[in-house]
N, C-alpha and C positions, 0 to 999 in steps of 0.2 A: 232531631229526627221527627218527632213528632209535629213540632209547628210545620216540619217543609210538607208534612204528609196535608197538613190541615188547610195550609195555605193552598196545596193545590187540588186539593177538594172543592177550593173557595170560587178558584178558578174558573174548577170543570164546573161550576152552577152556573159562574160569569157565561162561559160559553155557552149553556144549555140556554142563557133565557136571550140570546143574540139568538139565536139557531146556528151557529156554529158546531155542526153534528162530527163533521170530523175533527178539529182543534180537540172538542168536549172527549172521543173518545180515544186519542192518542195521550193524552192528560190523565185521562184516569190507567191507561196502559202504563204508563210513566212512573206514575203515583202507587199503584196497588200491586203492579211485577217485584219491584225492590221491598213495597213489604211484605211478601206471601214469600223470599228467598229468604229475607233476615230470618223470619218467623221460623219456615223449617231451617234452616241452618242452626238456630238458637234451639230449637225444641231436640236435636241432632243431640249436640253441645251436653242440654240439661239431661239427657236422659240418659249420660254416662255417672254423673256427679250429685244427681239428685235424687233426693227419693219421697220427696212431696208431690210428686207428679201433679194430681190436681191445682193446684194453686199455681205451679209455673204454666199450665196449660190454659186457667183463667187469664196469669197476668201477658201470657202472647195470645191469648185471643183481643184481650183489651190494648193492645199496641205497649204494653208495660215491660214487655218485653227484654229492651236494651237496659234498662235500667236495673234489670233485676242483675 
């Protein structure tokens, strides 16, 4: 999850320094849609089961998310 997010960050840089402005912004729509839904759907999730809120809210702000 993490390397496909970082590969295609790598990507949208490839395109920005071509000037490919559309590729560059449909890549990062691609890229940052599916993790801003993981994110709240997992933050949904921990806030029935958990009661460290801080730390789960550090580790899905840090992409740490699936793992926790």
């Amino acid at each position: 999850f993490m390397s496909e997010t970082a590969a295609a960050l790598c990507l949208s840089a490839g395109y920005h320094d071509t000037g490919n402005r559309m590729w560059q912004a449909l890549t990062l729509l691609f890229a940052l849609f599916p993790c801003a839904l993981v994110q709240l759907s997992l933050v949904f999730i921990h806030r029935d089961v958990s009661r460290d809120r801080p730390l789960v809210l550090l580790l899905h702000l840090l992409q740490l998310g699936p793992l926790v």
